[in-house]
C-alpha positions as CSV (number, residue, x, y, z in Angstrom):
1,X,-82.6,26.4,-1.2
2,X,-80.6,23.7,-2.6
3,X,-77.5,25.3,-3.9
4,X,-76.7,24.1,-7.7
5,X,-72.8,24.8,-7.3
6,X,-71.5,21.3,-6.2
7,X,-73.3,20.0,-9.2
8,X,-72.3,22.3,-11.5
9,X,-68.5,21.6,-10.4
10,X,-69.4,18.1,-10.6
11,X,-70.2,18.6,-14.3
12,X,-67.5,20.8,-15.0
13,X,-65.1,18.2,-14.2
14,X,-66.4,16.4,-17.4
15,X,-66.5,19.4,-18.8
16,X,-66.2,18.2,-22.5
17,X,-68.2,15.4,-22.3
18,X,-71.0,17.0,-20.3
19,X,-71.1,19.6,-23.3
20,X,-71.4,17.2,-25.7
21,X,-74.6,15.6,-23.8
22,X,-76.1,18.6,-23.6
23,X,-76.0,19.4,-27.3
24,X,-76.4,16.2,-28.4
25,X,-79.7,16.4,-26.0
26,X,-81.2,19.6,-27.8
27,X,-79.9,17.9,-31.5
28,X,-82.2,15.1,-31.0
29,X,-85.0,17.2,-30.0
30,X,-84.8,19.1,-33.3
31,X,-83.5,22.1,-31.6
32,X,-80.4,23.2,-33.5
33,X,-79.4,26.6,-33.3
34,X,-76.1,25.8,-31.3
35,X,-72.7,24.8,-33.2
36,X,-70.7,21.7,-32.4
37,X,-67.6,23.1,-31.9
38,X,-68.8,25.7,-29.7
39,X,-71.0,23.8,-27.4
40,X,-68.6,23.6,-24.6
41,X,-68.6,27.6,-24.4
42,X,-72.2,28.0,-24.4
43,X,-72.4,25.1,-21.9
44,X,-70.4,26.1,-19.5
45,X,-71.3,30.2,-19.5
46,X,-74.5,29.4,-19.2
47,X,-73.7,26.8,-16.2
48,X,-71.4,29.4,-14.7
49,X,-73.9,32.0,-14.5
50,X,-76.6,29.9,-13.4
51,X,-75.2,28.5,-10.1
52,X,-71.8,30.3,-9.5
53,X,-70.8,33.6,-7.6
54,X,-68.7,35.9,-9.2
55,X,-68.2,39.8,-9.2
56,X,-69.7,42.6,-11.3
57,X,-67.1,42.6,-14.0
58,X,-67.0,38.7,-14.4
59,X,-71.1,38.4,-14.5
60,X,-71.2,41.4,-16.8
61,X,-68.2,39.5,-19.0
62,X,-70.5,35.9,-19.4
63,X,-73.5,38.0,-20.0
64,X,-71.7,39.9,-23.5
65,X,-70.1,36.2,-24.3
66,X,-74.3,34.6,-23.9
67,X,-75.7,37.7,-25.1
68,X,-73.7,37.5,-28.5
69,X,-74.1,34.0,-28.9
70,X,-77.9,34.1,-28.6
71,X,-78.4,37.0,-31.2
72,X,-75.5,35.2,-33.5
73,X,-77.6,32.1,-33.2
74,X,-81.1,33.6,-33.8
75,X,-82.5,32.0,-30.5
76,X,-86.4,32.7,-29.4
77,X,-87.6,32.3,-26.1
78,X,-89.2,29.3,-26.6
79,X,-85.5,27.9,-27.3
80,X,-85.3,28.0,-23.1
81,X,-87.6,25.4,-22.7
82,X,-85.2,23.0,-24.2
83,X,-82.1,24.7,-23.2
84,X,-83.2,24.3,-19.9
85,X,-84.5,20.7,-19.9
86,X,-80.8,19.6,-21.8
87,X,-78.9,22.0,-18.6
88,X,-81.1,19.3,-16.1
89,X,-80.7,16.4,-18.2
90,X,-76.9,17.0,-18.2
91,X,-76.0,18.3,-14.7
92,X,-78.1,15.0,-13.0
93,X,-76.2,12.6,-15.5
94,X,-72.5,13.8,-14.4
95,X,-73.1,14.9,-10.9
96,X,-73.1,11.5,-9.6
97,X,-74.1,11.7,-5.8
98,X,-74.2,15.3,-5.1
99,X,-77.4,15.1,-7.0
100,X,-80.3,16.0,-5.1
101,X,-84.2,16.1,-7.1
102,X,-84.8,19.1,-5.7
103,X,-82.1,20.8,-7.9
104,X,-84.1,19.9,-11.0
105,X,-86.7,23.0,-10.6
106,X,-83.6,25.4,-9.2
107,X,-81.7,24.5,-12.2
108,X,-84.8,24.9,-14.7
109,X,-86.0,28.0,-12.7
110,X,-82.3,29.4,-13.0
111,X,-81.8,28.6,-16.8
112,X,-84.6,30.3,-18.1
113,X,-84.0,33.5,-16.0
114,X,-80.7,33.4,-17.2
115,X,-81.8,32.9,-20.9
116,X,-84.1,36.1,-20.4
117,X,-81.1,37.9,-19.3
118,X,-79.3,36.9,-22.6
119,X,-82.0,38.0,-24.8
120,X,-82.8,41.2,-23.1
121,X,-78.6,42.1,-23.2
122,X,-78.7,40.9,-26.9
123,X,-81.1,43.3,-27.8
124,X,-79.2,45.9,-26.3
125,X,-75.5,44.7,-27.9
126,X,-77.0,44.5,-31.3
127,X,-74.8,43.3,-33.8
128,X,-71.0,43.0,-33.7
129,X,-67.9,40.3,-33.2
130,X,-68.8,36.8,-32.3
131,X,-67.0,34.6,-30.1
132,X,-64.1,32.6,-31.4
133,X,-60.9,30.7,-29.9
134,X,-57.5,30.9,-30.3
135,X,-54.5,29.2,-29.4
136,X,-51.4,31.0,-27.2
137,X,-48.2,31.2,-28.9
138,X,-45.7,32.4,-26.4
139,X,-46.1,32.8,-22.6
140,X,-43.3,35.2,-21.4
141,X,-42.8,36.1,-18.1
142,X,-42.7,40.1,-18.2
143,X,-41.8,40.7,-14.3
144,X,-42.5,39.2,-11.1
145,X,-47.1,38.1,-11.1
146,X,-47.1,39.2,-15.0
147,X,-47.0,36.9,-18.1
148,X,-47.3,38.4,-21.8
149,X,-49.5,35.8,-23.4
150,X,-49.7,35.7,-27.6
151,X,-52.6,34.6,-28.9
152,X,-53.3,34.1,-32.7
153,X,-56.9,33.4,-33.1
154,X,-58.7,31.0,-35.3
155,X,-60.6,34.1,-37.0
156,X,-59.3,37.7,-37.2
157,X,-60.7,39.5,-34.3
158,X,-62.5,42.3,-34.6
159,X,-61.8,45.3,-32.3
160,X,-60.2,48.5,-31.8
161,X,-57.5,49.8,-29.7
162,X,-59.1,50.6,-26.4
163,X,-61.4,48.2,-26.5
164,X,-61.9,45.1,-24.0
165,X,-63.3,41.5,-24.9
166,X,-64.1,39.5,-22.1
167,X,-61.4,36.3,-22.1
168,X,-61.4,32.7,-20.7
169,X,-59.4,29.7,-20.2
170,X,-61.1,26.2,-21.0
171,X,-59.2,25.4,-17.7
172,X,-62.1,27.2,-16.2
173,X,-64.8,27.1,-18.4
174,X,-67.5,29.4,-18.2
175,X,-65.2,31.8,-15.8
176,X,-65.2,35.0,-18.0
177,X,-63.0,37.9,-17.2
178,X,-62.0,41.3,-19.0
179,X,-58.8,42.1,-21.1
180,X,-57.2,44.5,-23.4
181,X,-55.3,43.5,-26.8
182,X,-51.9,45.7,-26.2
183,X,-51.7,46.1,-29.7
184,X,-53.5,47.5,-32.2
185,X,-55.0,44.8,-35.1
186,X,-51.5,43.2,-36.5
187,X,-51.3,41.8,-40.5
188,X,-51.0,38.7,-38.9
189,X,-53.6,38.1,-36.5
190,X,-52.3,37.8,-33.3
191,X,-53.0,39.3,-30.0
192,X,-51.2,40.3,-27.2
193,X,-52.6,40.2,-23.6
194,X,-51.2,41.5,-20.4
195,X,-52.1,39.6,-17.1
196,X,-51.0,40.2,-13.3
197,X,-51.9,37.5,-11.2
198,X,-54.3,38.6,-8.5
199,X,-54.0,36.5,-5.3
200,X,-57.4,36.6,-4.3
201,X,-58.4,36.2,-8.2
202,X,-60.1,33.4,-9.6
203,X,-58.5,33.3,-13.3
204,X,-55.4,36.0,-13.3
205,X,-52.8,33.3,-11.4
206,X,-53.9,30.4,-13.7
207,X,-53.2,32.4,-16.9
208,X,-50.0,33.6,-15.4
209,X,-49.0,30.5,-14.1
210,X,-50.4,27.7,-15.6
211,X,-51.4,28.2,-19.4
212,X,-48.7,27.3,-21.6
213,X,-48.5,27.8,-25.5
214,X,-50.5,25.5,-27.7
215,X,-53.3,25.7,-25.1
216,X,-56.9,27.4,-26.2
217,X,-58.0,30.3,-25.0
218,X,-61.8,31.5,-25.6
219,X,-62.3,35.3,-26.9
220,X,-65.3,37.2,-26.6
221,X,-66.6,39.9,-28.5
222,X,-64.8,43.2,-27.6
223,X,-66.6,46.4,-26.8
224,X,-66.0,50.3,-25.9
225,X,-64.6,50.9,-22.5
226,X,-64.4,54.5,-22.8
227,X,-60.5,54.2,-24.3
228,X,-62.0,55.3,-27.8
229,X,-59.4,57.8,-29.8
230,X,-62.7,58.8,-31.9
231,X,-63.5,61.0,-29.2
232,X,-60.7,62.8,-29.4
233,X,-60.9,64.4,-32.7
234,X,-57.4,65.7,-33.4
235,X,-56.2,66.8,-29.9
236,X,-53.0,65.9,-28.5
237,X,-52.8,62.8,-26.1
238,X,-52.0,62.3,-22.7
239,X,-52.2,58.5,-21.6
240,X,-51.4,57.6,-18.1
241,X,-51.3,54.2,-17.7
242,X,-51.0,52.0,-14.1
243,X,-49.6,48.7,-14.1
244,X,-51.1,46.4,-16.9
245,X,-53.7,49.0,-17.5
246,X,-50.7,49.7,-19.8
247,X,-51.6,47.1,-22.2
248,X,-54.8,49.6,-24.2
249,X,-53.0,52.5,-23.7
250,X,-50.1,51.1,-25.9
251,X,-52.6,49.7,-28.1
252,X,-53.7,53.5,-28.7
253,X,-50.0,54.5,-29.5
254,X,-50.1,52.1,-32.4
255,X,-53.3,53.6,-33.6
256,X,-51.7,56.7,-33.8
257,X,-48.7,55.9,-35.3
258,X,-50.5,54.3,-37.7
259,X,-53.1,57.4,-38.4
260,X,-52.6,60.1,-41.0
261,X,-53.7,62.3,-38.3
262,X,-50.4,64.0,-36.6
263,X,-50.8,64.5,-33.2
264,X,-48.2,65.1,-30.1
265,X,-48.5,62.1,-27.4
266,X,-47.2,62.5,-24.1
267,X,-47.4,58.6,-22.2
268,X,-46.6,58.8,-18.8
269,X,-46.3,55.0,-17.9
270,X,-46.2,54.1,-13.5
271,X,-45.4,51.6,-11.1
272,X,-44.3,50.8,-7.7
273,X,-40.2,50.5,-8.7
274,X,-38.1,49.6,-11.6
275,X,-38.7,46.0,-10.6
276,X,-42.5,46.4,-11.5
277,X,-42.2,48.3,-14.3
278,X,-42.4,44.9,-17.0
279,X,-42.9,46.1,-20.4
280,X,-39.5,48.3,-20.2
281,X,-38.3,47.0,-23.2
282,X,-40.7,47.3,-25.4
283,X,-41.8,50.9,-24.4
284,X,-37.7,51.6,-24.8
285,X,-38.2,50.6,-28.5
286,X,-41.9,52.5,-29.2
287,X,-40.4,55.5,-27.5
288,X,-37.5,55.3,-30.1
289,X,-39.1,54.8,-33.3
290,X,-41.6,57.4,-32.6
291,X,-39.5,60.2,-30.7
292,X,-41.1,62.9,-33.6
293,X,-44.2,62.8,-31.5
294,X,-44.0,60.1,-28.8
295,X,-42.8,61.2,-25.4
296,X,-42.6,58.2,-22.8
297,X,-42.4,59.5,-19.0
298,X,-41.6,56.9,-16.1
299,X,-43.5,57.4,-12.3
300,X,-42.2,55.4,-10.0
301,X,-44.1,55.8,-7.0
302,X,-42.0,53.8,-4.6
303,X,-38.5,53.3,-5.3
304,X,-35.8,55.6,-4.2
305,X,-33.2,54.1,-6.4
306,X,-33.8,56.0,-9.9
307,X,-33.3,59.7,-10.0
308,X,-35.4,61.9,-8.0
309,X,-37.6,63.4,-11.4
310,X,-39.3,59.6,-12.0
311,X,-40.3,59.8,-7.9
312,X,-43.7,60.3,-7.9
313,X,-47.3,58.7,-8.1
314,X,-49.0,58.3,-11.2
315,X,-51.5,60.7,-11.9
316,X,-49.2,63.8,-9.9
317,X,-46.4,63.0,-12.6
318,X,-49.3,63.1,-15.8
319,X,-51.0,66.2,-14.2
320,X,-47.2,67.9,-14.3
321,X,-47.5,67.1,-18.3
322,X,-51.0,68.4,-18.8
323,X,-51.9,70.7,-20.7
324,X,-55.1,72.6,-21.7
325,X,-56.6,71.0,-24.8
326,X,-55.4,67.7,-24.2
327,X,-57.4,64.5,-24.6
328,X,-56.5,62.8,-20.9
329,X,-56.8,59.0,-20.9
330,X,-56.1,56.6,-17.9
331,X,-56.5,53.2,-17.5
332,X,-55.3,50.9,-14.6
333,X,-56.6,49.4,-11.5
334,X,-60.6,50.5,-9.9
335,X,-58.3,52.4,-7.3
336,X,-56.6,54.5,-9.8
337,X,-59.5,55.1,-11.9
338,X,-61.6,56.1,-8.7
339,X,-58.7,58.4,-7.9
340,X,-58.3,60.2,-11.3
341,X,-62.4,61.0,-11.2
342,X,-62.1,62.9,-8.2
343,X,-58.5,64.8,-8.2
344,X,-58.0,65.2,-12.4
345,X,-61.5,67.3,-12.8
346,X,-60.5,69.0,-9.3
347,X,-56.7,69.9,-10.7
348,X,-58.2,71.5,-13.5
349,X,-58.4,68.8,-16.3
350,X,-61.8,69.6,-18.5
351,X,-64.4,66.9,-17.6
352,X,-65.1,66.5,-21.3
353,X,-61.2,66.0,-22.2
354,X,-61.3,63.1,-19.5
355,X,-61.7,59.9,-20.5
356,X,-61.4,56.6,-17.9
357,X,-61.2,53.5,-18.2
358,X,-64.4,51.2,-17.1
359,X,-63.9,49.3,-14.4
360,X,-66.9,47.3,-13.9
361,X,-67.3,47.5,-10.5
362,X,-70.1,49.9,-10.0
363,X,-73.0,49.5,-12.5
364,X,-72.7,52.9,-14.4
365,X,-69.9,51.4,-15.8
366,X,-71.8,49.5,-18.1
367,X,-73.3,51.4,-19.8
368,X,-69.9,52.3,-22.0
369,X,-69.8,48.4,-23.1
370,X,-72.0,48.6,-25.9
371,X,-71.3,47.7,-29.3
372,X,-69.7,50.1,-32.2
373,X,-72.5,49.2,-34.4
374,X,-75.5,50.1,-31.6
375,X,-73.7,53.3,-30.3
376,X,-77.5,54.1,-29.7
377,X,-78.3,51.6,-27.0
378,X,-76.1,52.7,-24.5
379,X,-79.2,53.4,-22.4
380,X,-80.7,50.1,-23.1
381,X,-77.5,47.9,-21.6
382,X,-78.0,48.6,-17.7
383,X,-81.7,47.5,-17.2
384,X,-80.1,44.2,-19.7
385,X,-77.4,43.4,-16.9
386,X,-79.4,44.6,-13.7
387,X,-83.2,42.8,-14.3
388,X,-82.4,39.4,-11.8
389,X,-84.7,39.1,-9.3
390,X,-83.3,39.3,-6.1
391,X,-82.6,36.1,-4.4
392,X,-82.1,33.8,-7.4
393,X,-79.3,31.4,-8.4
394,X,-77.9,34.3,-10.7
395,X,-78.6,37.2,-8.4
396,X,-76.0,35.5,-6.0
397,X,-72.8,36.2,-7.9
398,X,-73.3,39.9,-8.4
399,X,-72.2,40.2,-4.7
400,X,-69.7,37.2,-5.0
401,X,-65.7,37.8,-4.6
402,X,-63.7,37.6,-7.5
């Protein structure tokens, strides 16, 4: 089959231009569900998911961005008709010579399972934050692969600590992936993301590298990744966080400081050596202000230099800090969050005081990102993200690298 990629790329290129064809395409045909303004993020999601590979956690991430949009919009099914004849209209008008005819009926074919998909995850989301875009601030180089980007959105986002909205750069449109605010919702707006380039990674090293303030950013809507405090009720905290899965666990140290509930909080904060450890400063300053209830613990799990009681992986130095009663959250990379299922239940940490982070690489893991209002539907998301037939354009990219 005729593979829709080089043409999508070709599109991409022109990516502004090529969004404005295609809604000025379904505006003249009376079809106006779709926004101006945020044409060149339906556009390109829907382009991206159509005819690119990508992993789990980045098809799962343009699927909430599409889903949203098509509830917010109030589309119909019989919207893909002309949602697919503007994608075909526009892709053969900017691919120039790597247009083939035969990529007519793959792109068609490919749009409307892809607008299925977006219905059927709609109806599972329900209701909740929109998408929106906001412009970075500051870019600050935290350590050696991480950058602290500031983001102050054109619209108050709606989310709460814990919770993970998928995020894009407009110097890859359509490429969606997941991140955590680090701090809870701030009187003025803004939002703090934490991002480690990944070398094999397709967005990480261009938001780390490349994006500079006064460039846009596109937000999606944030959901539950099993980080929520509400399941906690009163009990103290533990929070071990690995690398920049730091960035919601802080994000839940704000919540509490800010919650009439009091509660003792024990963070135990790892990384490979002092060099990797990148948000020193602030966690020096949290630690300080809070020391009534806050108690920050350093794991260094490869660095011989600091004194011989911060030696030690991550989730030995938390279970040392555990108590019985405790609410025990981690968050970091699939690898540490694969490691903490097997030996935290098996070190004697109750299953139901455990809570991990999702990780998006194995499909149980989405059934936590559901909506706040639709707690109901967890059941309902899976068969939303998991219907593509085998063998089609967007079937590909669930077994794609990142």
């Amino acid at each position: 089959m005729t593979d829709p990629a080089q043409s999508l790329a070709c599109a991409l290129a022109a990516h502004d231009r090529a969004a404005d064809h295609f809604w000025s395409f379904m505006e003249d045909r009376s079809v106006r569900f779709l926004p101006h303004q945020l044409a060149p993020i339906f556009f390109s999601t829907l382009g991206h998911l159509v005819a690119s590979r990508d992993a789990p956690a980045g098809r799962r991430a343009g699927l909430a961005v599409l889903g949203r949009m098509y509830r917010r919009f109030g589309l119909y099914p019989y919207h893909g008709t002309v949602v697919a004849a503007a994608m075909v209209d526009t892709v053969r008008r900017f691919a120039g010579t790597s247009w083939e005819p035969e990529l007519a009926g793959v792109w068609e074919r490919g749009c409307r399972r892809v607008i299925r998909l977006a219905e059927r995850t709609a109806a599972a989301m329900g209701d909740g934050p929109h998408v929106t875009v906001g412009e970075v601030e500051a870019c600050d180089a935290a350590a050696d692969g991480v950058a602290v980007l500031t983001v102050r959105p054109t619209r108050r986002l709606r989310y709460l600590p814990g919770q993970a909205m998928p995020v894009c750069t407009p110097r890859l449109p359509g490429v969606w992936r997941w991140y955590s605010p680090a701090n809870a919702p701030r009187p003025d707006g803004t939002v703090e993301f934490h991002i480690r380039a990944i070398s094999e990674g397709a967005v990480s090293p261009v938001l780390v590298e490349r994006v500079a303030p006064g460039e846009s950013l596109w937000l999606g809507p944030a959901f539950d990744v099993g980080l929520s405090l509400e399941v906690a009720g009163e009990a103290d905290l533990l929070l071990a966080a690995g690398g920049t899965g730091l960035a919601p666990i802080r994000a839940l140290v704000e919540q509490v400081a800010a919650s009439p509930i009091k509660r003792r909080v024990t963070l135990v904060v790892g990384a490979r050596s002092l060099l990797d450890l990148y948000d020193s400063v602030a966690l020096d300053k949290l630690a300080q202000a809070q020391r009534d209830w806050l108690t920050v613990v350093l794991a260094f799990s490869d660095d011989r230099d600091v004194e011989p009681a911060a030696q030690g992986d991550l989730l030995s130095m938390a279970l040392s800090h555990y108590r019985p009663g405790q609410a025990f959250y981690v968050c970091g990379s699939p690898q540490l969050i694969e490691a903490a299922r097997t030996r935290l239940p098996a070190a004697g940490v109750e299953p139901g005081c455990l809570h991990l982070a999702a990780t998006f690489q194995h499909a149980l893991n989405s059934a936590l990102w559901v909506s706040r209002s639709r707690p109901s539907s967890t059941n309902a998301v899976e068969p939303a993200l998991d219907a593509t037939p085998r063998g089609s354009g967007a079937d590909r990219f669930r077994r794609g690298a990142t």
